[in-house]
MIZA-840081 format. One record per residue (C-alpha): x negated, y negated, z. Coordinates in Angstrom, 2 decimals. Each point is the difference from the previous one (the first is absolute). Layout:
BEGIN
X,Y,Z
...
//
This chain:
BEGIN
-103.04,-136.93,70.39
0.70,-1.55,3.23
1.23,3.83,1.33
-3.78,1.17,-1.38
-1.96,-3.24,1.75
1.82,1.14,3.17
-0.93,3.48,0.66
-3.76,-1.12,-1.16
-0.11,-2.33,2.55
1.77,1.98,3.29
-1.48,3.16,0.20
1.95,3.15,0.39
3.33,-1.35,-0.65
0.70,2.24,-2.66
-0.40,3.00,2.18
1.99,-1.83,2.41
2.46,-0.51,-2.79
0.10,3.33,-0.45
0.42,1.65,3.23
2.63,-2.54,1.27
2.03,1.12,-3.16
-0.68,3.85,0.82
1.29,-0.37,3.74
-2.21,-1.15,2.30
1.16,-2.98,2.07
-2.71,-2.59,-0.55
0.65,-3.35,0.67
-2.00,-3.71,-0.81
-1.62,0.36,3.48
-1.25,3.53,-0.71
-1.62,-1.05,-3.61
-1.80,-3.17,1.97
-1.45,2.49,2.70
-1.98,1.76,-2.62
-1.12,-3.38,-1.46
-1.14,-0.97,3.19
-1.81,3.65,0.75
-1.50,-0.64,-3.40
-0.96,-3.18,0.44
-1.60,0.95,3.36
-1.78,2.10,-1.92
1.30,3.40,0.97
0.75,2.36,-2.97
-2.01,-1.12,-2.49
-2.99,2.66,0.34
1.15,1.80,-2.67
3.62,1.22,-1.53
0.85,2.69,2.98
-1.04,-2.10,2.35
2.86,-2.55,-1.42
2.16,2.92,-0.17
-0.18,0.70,3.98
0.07,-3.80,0.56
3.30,0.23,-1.57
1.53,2.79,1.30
-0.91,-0.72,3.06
1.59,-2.99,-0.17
3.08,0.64,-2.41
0.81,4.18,0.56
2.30,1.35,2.89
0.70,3.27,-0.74
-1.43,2.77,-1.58
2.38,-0.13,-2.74
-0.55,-3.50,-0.64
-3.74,0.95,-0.34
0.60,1.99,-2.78
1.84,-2.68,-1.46
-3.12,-2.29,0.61
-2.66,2.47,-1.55
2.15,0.05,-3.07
0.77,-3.21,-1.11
-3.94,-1.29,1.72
-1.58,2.64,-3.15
2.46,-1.14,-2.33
-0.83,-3.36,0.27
-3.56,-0.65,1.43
-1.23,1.97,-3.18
-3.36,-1.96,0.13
-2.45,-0.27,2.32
1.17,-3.14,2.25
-2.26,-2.76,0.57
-1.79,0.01,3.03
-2.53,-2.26,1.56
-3.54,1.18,-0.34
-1.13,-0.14,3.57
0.90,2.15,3.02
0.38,3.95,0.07
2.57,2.45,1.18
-1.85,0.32,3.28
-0.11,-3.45,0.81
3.28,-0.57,-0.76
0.67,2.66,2.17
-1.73,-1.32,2.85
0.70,-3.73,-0.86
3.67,0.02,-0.41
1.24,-2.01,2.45
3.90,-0.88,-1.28
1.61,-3.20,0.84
2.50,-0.66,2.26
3.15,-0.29,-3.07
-1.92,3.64,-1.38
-0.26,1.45,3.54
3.42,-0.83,0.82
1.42,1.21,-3.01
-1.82,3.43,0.53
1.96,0.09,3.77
3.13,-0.29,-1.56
-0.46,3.09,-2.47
0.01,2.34,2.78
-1.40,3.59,0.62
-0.45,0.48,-3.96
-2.57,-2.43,-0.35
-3.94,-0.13,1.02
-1.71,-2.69,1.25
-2.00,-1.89,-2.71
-3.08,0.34,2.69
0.07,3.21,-0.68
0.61,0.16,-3.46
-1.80,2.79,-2.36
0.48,1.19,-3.32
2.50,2.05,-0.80
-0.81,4.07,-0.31
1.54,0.57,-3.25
-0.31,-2.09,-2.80
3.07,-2.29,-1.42
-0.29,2.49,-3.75
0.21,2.53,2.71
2.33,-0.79,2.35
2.66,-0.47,-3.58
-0.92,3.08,-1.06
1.62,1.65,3.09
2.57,-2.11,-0.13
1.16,1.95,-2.91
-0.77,3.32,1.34
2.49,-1.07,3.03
2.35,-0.68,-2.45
0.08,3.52,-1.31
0.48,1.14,3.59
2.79,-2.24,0.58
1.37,1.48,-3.23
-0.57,3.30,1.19
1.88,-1.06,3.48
3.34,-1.17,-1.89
0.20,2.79,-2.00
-0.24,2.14,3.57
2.90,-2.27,1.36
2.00,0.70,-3.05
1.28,3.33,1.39
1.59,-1.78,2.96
2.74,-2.21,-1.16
0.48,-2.02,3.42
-3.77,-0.55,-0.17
0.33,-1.23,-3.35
2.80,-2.58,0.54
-1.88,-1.21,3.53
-3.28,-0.32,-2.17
1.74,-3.26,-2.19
1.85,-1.04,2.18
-0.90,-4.00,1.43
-1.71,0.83,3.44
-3.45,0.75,1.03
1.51,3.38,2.25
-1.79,3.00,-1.00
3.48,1.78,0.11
-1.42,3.91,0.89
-1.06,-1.60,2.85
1.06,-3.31,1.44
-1.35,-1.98,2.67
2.44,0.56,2.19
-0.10,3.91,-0.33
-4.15,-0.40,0.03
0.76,-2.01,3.60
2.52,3.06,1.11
-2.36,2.73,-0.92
-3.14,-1.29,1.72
1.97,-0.70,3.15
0.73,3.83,0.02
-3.68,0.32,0.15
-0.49,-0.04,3.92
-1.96,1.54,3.13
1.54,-1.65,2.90
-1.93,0.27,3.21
0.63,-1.65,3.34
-3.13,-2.47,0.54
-0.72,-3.14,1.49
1.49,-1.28,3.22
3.26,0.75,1.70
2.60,-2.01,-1.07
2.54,1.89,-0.86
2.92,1.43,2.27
-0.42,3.66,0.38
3.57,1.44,1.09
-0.62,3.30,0.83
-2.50,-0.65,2.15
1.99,-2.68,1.81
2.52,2.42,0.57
-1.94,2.42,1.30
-1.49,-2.36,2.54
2.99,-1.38,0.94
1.30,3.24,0.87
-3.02,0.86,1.93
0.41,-3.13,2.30
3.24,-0.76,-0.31
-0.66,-3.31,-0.60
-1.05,-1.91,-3.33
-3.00,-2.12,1.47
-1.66,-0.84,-3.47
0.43,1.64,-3.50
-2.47,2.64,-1.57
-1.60,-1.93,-3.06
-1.81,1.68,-2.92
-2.17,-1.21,-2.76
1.43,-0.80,-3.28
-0.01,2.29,-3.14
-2.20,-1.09,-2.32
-0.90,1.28,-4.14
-3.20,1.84,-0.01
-0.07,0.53,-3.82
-3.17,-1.26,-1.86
0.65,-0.08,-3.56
-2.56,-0.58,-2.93
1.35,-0.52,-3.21
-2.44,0.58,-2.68
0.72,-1.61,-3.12
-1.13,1.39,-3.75
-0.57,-3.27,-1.53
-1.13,-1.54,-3.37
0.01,2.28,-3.34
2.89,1.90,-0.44
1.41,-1.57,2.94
0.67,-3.24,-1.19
3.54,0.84,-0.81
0.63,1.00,3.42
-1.90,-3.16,1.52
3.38,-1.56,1.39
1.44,3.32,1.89
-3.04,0.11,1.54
-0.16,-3.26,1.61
3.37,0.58,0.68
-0.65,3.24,1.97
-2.86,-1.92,1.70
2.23,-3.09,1.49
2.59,2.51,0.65
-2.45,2.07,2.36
-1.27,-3.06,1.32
2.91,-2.70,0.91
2.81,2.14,0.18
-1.05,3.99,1.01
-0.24,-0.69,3.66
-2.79,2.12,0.14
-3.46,0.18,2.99
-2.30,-1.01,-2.81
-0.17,-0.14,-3.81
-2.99,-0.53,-2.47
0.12,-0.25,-3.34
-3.39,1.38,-2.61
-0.22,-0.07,-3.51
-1.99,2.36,-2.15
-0.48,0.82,-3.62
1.05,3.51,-0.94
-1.66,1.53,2.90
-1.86,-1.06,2.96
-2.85,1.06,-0.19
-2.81,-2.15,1.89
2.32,-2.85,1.11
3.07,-1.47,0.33
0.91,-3.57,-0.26
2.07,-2.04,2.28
0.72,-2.03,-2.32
1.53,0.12,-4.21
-3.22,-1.74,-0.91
-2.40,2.33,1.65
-1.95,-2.63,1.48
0.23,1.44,3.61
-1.17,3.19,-0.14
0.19,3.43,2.81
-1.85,3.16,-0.51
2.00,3.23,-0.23
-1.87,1.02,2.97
0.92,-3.09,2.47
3.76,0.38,-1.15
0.00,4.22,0.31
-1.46,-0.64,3.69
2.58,-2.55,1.80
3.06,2.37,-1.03
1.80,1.41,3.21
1.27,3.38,-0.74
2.66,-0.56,2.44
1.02,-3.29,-1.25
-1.23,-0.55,-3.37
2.16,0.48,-3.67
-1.49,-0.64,-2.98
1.85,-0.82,-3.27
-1.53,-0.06,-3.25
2.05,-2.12,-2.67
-1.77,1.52,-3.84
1.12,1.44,-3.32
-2.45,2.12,0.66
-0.66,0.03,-4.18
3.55,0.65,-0.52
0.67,-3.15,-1.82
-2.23,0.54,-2.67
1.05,3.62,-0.24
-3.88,1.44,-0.10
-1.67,2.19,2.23
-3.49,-0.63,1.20
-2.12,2.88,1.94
-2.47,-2.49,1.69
3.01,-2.06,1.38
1.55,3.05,1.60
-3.17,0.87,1.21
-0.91,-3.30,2.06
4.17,-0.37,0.81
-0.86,3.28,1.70
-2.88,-0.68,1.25
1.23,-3.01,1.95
3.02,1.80,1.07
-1.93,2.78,1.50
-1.59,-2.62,2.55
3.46,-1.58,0.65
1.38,2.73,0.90
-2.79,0.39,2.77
0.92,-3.28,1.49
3.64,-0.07,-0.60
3.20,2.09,0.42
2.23,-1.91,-1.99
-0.62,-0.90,-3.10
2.35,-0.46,-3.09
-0.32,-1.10,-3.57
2.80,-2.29,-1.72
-0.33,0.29,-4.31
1.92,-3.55,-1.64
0.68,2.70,-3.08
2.60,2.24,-0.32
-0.61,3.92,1.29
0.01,1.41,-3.48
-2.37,-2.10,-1.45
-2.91,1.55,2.81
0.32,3.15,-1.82
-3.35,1.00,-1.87
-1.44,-2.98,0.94
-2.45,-0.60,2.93
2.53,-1.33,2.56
1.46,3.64,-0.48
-2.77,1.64,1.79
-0.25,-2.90,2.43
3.61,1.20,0.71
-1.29,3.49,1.22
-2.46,-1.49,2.47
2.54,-2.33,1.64
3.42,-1.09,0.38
0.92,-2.06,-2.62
3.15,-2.20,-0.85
1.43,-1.93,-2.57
0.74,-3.43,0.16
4.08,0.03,1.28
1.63,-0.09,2.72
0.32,3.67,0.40
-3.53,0.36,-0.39
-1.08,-2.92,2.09
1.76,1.57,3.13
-1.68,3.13,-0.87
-3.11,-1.65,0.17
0.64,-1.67,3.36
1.41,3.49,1.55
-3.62,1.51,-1.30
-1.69,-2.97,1.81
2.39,0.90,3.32
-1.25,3.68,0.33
2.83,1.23,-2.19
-1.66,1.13,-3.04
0.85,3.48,-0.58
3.88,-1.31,0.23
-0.46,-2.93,-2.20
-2.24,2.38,-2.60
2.59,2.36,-0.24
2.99,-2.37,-0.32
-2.06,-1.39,-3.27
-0.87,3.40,-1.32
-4.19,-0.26,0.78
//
């Protein structure tokens, strides 16, 4: 009785209950900051809007998201009490966290929005569970891909979070392959030959012959398939995107996410809040300089093949291929799952790897200049 008088009087704390026990490392402190949002009076417009207040708050990851959606329609079954002033909007508008909430939201990092900006979420929590369990199929459908490569199937269980086709450390090797080195800048560095020959003109060394220093031209964009039957792959892609950017010694690198296809914009970031038309990306590409990557199933993980997605995949690579002369596709499943399937016919309108090492140098030779090589080493 005393168990049932306690979770009527602190709200949430079976969910809380619940999602420390499936994982999530929630603390005391993290419980009171949602009191104290909810006592503020944040969250309680109506039950999504508590749902955002406590993801916000509680979520770090996009797996731990799923997690939340879950176990929040499992156990907020009812419609939760909410006070009967006040509307999205002007909660919206009005939200002004405290200092506790505002530092707490500093400390989650990139993942999280600020609660200024809070809106509802675009697909409903019934929703968002239901593709949970789709992913779940694809993951299914990954293992059983992975199953005809018995070092990939050891690495899979193993106790580390390397993504052992490619680790970080080859990632890091492979980009720093991908280079344009030019001479730019000022002169600071000793040219010998020159020195020589001056020398030898005057017979006398009076100063030396500098030169500028070499510097990576490459601009990569990495565009990122994200969401749907990506999920699975969520992890190697981040992991290709801190690779590129903290350890590929490259000129530049941008990351963009998409769903399935670009087709009017791409994101710059995974909750495609910041948004960039198609046409502002396609015109700052550099031929000279610029290699684009596209990370995607391409429909391959699902094993279907869909017409109109072909269609706007070729679409956009048509205009790429105006603006760009590198440009290489990686695909997280294994070659013979592509066959009959959409990412098939992607295949035959530009380079595209697997997810190993092997095919991850093939990709970075493509996005050197040294595609027809690379596509005949891999049999494209």
């Amino acid at each position: 009785m005393k168990i049932e008088a306690l979770h009527e009087e602190l709200p949430l704390l079976e969910l809380f209950t619940q999602l420390r026990e499936a994982g999530l490392p929630l603390g005391i402190d993290e419980y009171r900051l949602v009191l104290t949002a909810l006592q503020e009076g944040f969250g309680t417009t109506d039950q999504e809007a508590l749902a955002e207040l406590c993801r916000t708050l509680w979520v770090k990851s996009q797996d731990e998201e799923h997690l939340f959606n879950y176990h929040f329609q499992q156990v907020i079954t009812e419609p939760y009490p909410v006070k009967p002033s006040g509307t999205r909007q002007e909660e919206k508008t009005t939200f002004s966290p405290s200092p506790e909430v505002q530092q707490a939201l500093e400390n989650q990092g990139n993942y999280s929005s600020d609660l200024t900006n809070t809106t509802p979420a675009t697909v409903p929590v019934s929703s968002e569970l239901m593709e949970v369990q789709d992913e779940m199929q694809v993951a299914e459908a990954v293992q059983i891909t992975t199953q005809n490569n018995e070092e990939m199937t050891v690495n899979r269980f193993t106790e580390t979070d390397e993504y052992f086709p490619v680790t970080r450390r080859q990632m890091k090797q492979s980009w720093r392959h991908l280079r344009r080195m030019v001479r730019q800048g000022l002169p600071t560095e000793l040219d010998i030959q020159a020195t020589i020959e001056q020398v030898v003109r005057q017979g006398v060394l009076l100063e030396p012959v500098l030169m500028p220093s070499r510097v990576n031209r490459t601009e990569l964009l990495l565009l990122i398939d994200h969401k749907g039957s990506m999920v699975p792959f969520h992890a190697l892609s981040q992991r290709l995107a801190q690779t590129a950017l903290r350890g590929g010694r490259l000129g530049k690198a941008s990351i963009y996410y998409f769903h399935n296809c670009p087709t009017k914009y791409l994101y710059h970031d995974q909750t495609r809040q910041k948004a960039e038309s198609v046409t502002d990306f396609l015109a700052k590409l550099r031929p000279e300089r610029s290699a684009v990557l596209i990370f995607s199933d391409g429909g391959a993980a699902r094993g279907g093949f869909s017409l109109e997605r072909l269609e706007l995949t070729q679409k956009f690579l048509d205009q790429l291929k105006q603006r760009s002369r590198y440009i290489a596709w990686l695909n997280p499943m294994a070659t013979e799952r592509w066959f009959g399937t959409t990412a098939g016919e992607i295949a035959r309108l530009v380079p595209m790897f697997e997810v190993s090492r092997q095919g991850f140098d093939g990709a970075i030779d493509v996005l050197r200049g040294r595609g027809i090589n690379a596509q005949l080493r891999h049999g494209l």
